[in-house]
matplotlib code that plots the C-alpha trace (Angstrom):
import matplotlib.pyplot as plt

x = [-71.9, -68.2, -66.7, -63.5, -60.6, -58.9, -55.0, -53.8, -51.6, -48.5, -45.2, -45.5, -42.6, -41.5, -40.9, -38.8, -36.4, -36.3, -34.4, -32.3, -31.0, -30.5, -28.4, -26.9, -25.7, -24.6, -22.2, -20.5, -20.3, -18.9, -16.4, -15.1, -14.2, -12.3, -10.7, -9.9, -6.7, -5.1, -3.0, -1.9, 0.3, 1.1, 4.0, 5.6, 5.8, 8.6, 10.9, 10.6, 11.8, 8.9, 9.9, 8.1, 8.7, 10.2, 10.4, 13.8, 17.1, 18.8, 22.7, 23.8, 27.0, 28.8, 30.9, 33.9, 37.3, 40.6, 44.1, 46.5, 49.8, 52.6, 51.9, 53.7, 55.7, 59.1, 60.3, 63.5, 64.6, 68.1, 68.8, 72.4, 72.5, 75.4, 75.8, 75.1, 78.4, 77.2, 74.0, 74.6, 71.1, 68.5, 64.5, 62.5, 65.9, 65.2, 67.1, 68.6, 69.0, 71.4, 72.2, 74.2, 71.9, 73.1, 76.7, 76.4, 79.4, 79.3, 82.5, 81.4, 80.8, 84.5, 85.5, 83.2, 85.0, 88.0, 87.1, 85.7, 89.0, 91.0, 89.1, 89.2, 92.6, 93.3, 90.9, 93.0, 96.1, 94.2, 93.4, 96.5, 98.6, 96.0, 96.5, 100.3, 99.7, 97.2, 100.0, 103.0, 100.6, 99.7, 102.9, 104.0, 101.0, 102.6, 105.7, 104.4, 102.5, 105.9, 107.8, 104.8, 104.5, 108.8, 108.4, 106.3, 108.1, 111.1, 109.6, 107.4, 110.9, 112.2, 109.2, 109.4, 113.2, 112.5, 109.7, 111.6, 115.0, 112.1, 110.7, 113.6, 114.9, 117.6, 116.4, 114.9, 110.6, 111.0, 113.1, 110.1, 106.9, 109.5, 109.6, 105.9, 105.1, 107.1, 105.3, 101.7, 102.7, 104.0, 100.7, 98.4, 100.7, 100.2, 96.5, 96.1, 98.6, 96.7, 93.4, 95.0, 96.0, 92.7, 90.9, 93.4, 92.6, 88.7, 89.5, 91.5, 89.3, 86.2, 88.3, 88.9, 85.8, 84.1, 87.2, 86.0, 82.8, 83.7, 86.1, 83.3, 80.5, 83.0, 84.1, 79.6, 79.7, 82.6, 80.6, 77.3, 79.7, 81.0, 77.6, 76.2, 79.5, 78.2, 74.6, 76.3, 75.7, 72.1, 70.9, 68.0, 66.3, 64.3, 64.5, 62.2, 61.8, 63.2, 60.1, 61.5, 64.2, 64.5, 68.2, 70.9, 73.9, 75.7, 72.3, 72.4, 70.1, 68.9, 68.8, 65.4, 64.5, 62.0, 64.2, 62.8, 60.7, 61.1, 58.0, 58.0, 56.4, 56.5, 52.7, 50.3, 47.0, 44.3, 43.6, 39.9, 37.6, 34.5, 31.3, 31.1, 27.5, 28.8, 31.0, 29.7, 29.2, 32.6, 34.9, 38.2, 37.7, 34.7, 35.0, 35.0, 35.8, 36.8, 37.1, 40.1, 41.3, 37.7, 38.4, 36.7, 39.7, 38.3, 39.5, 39.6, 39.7, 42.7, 42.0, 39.9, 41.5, 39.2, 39.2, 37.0, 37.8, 36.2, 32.6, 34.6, 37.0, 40.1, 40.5, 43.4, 41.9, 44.3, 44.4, 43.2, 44.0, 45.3, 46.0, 45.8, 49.4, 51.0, 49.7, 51.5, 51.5, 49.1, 46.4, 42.6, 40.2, 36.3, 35.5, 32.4, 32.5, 30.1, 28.3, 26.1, 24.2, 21.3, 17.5, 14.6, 13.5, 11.3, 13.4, 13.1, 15.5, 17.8, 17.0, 17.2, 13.9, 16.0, 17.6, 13.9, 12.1, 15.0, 13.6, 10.0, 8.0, 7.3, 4.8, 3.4, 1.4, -2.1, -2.9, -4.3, -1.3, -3.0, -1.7, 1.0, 0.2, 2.2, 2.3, 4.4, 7.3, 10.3, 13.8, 16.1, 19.3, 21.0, 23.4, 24.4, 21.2, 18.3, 17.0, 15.6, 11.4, 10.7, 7.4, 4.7, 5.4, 4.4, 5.9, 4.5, 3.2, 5.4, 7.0, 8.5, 12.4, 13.6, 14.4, 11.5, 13.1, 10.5, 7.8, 7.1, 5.1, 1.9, 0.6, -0.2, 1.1, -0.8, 0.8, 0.5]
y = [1.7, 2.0, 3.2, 1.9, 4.3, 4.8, 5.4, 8.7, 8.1, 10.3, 11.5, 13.1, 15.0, 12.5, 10.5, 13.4, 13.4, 9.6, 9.7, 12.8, 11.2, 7.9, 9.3, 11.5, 7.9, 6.5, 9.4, 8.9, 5.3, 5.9, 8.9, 6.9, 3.7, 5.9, 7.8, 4.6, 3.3, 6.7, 7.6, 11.2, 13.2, 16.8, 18.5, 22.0, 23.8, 26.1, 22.9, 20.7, 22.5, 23.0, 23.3, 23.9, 21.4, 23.2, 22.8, 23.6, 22.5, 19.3, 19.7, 16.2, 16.9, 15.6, 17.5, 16.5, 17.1, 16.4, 16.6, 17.8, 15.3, 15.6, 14.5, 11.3, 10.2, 7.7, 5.4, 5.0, 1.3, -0.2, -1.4, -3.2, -3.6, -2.0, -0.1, 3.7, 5.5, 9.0, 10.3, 13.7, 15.4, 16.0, 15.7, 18.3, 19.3, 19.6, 17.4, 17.0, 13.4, 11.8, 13.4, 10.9, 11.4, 8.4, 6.6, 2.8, 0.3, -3.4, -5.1, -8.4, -6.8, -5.6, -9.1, -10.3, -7.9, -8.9, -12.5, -11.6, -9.6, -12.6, -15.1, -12.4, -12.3, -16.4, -16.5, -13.9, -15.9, -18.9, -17.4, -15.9, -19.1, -21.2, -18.4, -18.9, -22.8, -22.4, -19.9, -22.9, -25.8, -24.0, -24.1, -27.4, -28.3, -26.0, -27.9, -31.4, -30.4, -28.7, -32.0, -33.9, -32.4, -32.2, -35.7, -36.1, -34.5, -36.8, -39.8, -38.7, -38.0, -41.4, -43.4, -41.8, -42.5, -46.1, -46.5, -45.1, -47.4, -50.2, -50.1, -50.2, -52.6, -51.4, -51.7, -55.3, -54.8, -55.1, -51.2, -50.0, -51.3, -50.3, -46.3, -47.0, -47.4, -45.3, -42.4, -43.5, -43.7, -40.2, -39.0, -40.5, -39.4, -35.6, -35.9, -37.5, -34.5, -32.1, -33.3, -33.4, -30.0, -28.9, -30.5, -29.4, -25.8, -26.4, -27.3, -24.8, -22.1, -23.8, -23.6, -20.3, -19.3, -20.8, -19.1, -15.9, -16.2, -17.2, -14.1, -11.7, -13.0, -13.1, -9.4, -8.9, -10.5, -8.1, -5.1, -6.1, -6.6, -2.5, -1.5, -3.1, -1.1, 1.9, 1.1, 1.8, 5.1, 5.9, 8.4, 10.3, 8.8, 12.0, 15.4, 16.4, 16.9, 14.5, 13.8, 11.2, 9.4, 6.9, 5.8, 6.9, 6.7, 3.1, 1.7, -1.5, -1.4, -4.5, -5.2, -3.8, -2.0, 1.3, 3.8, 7.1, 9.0, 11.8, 13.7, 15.5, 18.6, 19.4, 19.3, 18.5, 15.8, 16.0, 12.5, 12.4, 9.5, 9.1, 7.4, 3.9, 4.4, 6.1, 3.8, 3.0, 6.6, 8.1, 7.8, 9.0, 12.1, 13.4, 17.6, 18.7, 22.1, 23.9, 27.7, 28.7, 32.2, 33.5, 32.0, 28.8, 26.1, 23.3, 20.4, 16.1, 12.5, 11.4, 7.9, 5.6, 3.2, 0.3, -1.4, -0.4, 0.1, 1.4, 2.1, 4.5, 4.7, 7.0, 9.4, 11.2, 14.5, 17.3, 20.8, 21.3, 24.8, 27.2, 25.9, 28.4, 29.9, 28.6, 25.0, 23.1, 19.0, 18.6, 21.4, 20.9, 21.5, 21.1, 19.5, 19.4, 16.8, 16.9, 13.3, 14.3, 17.7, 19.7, 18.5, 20.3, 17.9, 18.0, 19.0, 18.7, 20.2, 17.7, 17.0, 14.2, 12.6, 10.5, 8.8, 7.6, 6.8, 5.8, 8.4, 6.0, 8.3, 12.0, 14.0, 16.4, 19.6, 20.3, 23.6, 24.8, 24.2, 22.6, 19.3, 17.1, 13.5, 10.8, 10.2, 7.4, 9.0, 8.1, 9.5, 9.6, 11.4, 13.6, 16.3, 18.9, 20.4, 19.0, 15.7, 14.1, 13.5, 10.8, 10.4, 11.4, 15.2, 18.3, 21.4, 24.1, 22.1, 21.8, 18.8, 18.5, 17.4, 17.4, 14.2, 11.9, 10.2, 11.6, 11.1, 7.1, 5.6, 8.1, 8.6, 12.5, 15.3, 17.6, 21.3, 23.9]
z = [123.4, 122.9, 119.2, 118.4, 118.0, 114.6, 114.5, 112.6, 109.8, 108.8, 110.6, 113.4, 115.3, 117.7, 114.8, 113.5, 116.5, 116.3, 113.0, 114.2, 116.9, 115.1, 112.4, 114.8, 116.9, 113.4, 112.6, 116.1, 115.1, 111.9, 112.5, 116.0, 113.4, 110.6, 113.4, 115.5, 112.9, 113.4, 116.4, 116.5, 118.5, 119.7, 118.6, 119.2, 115.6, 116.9, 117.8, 113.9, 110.7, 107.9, 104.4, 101.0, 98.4, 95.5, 91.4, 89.8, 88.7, 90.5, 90.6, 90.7, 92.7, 95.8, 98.1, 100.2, 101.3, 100.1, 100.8, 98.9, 97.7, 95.3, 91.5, 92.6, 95.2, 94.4, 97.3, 98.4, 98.5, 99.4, 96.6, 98.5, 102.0, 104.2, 107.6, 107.0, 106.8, 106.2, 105.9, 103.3, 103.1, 105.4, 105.1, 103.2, 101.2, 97.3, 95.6, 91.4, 90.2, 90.8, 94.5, 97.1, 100.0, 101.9, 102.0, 102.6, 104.0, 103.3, 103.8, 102.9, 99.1, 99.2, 99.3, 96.5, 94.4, 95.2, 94.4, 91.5, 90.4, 91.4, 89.0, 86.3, 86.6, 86.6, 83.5, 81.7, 82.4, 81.3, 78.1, 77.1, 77.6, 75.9, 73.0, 72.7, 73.0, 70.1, 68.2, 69.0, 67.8, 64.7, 63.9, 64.4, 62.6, 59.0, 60.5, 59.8, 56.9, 55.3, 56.2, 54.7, 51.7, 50.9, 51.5, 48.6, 46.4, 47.1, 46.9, 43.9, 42.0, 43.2, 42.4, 38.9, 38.1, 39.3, 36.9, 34.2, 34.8, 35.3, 31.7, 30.4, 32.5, 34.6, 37.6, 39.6, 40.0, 43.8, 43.5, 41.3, 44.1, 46.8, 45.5, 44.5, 48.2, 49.5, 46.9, 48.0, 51.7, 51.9, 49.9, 52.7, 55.5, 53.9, 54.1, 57.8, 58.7, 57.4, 58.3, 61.8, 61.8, 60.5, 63.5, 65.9, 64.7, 64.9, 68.5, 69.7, 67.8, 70.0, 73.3, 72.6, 72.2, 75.2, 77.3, 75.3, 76.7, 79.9, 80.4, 79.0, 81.6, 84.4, 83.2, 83.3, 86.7, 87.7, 86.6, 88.5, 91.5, 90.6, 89.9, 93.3, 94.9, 93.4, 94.9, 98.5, 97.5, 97.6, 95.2, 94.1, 91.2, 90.0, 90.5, 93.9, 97.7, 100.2, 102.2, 104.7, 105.7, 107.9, 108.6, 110.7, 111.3, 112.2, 111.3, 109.8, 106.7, 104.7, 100.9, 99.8, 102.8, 102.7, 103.8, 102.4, 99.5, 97.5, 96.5, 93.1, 92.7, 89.7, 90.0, 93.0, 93.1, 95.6, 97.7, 98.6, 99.9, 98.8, 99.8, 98.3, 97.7, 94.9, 93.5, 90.7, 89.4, 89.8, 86.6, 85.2, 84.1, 85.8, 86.6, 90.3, 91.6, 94.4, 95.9, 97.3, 97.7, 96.5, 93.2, 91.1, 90.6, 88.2, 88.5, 86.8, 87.9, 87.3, 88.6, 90.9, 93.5, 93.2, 96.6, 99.5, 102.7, 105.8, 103.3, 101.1, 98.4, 97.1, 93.9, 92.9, 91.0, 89.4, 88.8, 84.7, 84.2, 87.0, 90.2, 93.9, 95.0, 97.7, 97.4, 99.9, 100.8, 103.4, 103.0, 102.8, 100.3, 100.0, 96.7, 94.3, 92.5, 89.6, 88.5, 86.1, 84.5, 86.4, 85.4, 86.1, 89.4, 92.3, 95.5, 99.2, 101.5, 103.1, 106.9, 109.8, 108.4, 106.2, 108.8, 110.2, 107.2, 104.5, 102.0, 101.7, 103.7, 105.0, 107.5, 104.7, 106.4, 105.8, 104.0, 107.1, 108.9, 112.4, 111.4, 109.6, 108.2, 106.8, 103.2, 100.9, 98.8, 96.7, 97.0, 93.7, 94.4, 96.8, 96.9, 99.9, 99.8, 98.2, 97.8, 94.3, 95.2, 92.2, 93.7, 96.5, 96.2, 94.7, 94.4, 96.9, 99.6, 103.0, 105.1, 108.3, 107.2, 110.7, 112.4, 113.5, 116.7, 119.4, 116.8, 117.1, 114.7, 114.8, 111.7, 112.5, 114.0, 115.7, 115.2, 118.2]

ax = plt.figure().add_subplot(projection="3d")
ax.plot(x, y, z, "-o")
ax.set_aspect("equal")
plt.show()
């Protein structure tokens, strides 16, 4: 008779290596998905440059160059044109003002002055003859007026005789009215003289007057003519160097042609171009230094040129204390330029990764060293040597800040 079999409970070891292997097969599964989104690649450590990210005090500076001008510079414009005569002073000669440094001809000038002399002279006639015709009128007028007022008194006497011998009836009425009229008509004719000779005077005064004026602005027009004689002589209008000069001579040379400059010196500027990234932080009046003959020279902005031009624009800085002997026109200088005070900052040495990642990433190295992954970051400021880190990093740990070109877009870096 058979007897059935029972099965034995409870794990037994073949159940053991079941699991094992199973969770074994799940951790392959799992580590081949998380490592499946990464792509990494070998690099040489000995060919990238490793830094350590470093806590301390952000100088918030830029550098560049300069060179060095005059305080100002004052062009030399024809201020008459002509054909150059003589040419008295060469370039680069110092020069006082007031210095001929070029004779001018212009012939067609000589005849304005001349013309203008010649209708000087016909208005000066003119005005002296209308003077004596004034002087001979006025005295025809005190003539008339003399006559006028003798007649008055002769008639006055007659008409007063008549009109005595009239009341007392000596003489006919008709003699009396006859001297009566003859009284009254010399009275009017006195007053239409003399109102005649005060309106001749009023006339004569005016036309006097408007030749007076007439004579003074052709003598003003005559001395503009002089002065623009005088301006055939071109001189220097400030004290300075003669820079360059550009007329010879028989060389025709037009009214407000460029024909030189004269560079004062009395101080020196220093023209440098900067980056318009930076254009709205550079003011008037911001301090900048540079070293020249092992010495600190501190310098201002003395102005900002506001237009742009090639990505950068111009500054004119000057010496605010001591300036380096022998400056010259011309020479070079490196120049910190200082935008703002130094803050305690986070700072990353500055490298070619910029130029790959824009300053919003960077490989960071593992503390063991074997590898390098990326890692999100923010960039505030820059200055020759460090970088701002606003975010992302932490003093002490190391990046790779060379440049990124051969690295594509893997995500890690595999250090050998």
């Amino acid at each position: 008779m058979d007897r059935k079999i029972e099965k034995k409970k409870g794990i037994r070891p073949k159940h053991i290596i079941y699991a094992v292997g199973t969770l074994v097969f799940l951790l392959l599964i799992v580590k081949l998905v998380m490592s499946s989104g990464v792509s990494s690649l070998r690099v040489d450590s000995e060919k990238i440059a490793i830094e350590e990210v470093t806590q301390g005090n952000f100088d918030d500076y830029i550098r560049t160059n300069g060179a060095v001008q005059p305080i100002s510079t004052i062009y030399l414009d024809a201020e008459e044109g002509g054909q150059v005569k003589e040419r008295l002073i060469e370039e680069g000669t110092m020069l006082s003002k007031g210095d001929v440094i070029l004779v001018l001809e212009n012939r067609s000038l000589y005849e304005n002055i001349m013309n203008s002399e010649s209708n000087l002279a016909q208005k000066q006639n003119m005005l002296r003859q209308t003077r004596i015709n004034f002087e001979t009128q006025q005295i025809e007028s005190k003539r008339n007026l003399l006559n006028s007022e003798y007649e008055i008194i002769k008639k006055k006497r007659n008409f007063e005789q008549q009109k005595a011998l009239y009341n007392d009836e000596l003489v006919s009425k008709e003699s009396y009215l006859q001297a009566k009229e003859d009284y009254e008509y010399a009275i009017q004719l006195e007053e239409i003289n003399r109102q005649k000779a005060e309106n001749d005077s009023m006339i004569r005064a005016s036309e006097m007057i408007q030749l007076e004026e007439d004579l003074q602005k052709m003598q003003k027009t005559l001395d503009l003519v002089y002065e623009r004689l005088d301006n055939l002589n071109v001189k220097a209008p400030v004290d300075g160097q003669l820079g360059m000069l550009d007329a010879e001579i028989g060389q025709s040379i037009g009214k407000g042609q460029r024909i030189g400059q004269i560079n004062v010196l009395t101080d020196y500027k220093v023209e440098a171009m900067i980056d318009e990234h930076y254009i709205d932080r550079v003011k008037r009046s911001l301090s900048a230094t540079i070293e020249r003959q092992g010495k600190i020279f501190n310098m201002v902005v003395k102005k900002v040129y506001p237009e742009v031009r090639n990505s950068q624009f111009k500054i004119d800085l000057v010496f605010s204390d001591e300036r380096p002997d022998n400056i010259r026109t011309g020479q070079t200088y490196y120049i910190n330029l200082q935008l703002g005070q130094p803050e305690q900052s986070t700072l990353v040495s500055l490298g070619g990764f910029f130029n790959s990642t824009g300053g919003q990433w960077i490989y960071v190295v593992d503390p063991s060293g074997s590898f390098a992954t990326k890692r999100s970051i923010r960039i505030g400021r820059k200055n020759p040597k460090y970088y701002e880190v606003l975010e992302g990093l932490e003093s002490g740990e190391k990046v790779i800040t060379s440049g990124y070109d051969l690295f594509g877009d893997n995500d890690k870096l595999i250090l050998k």
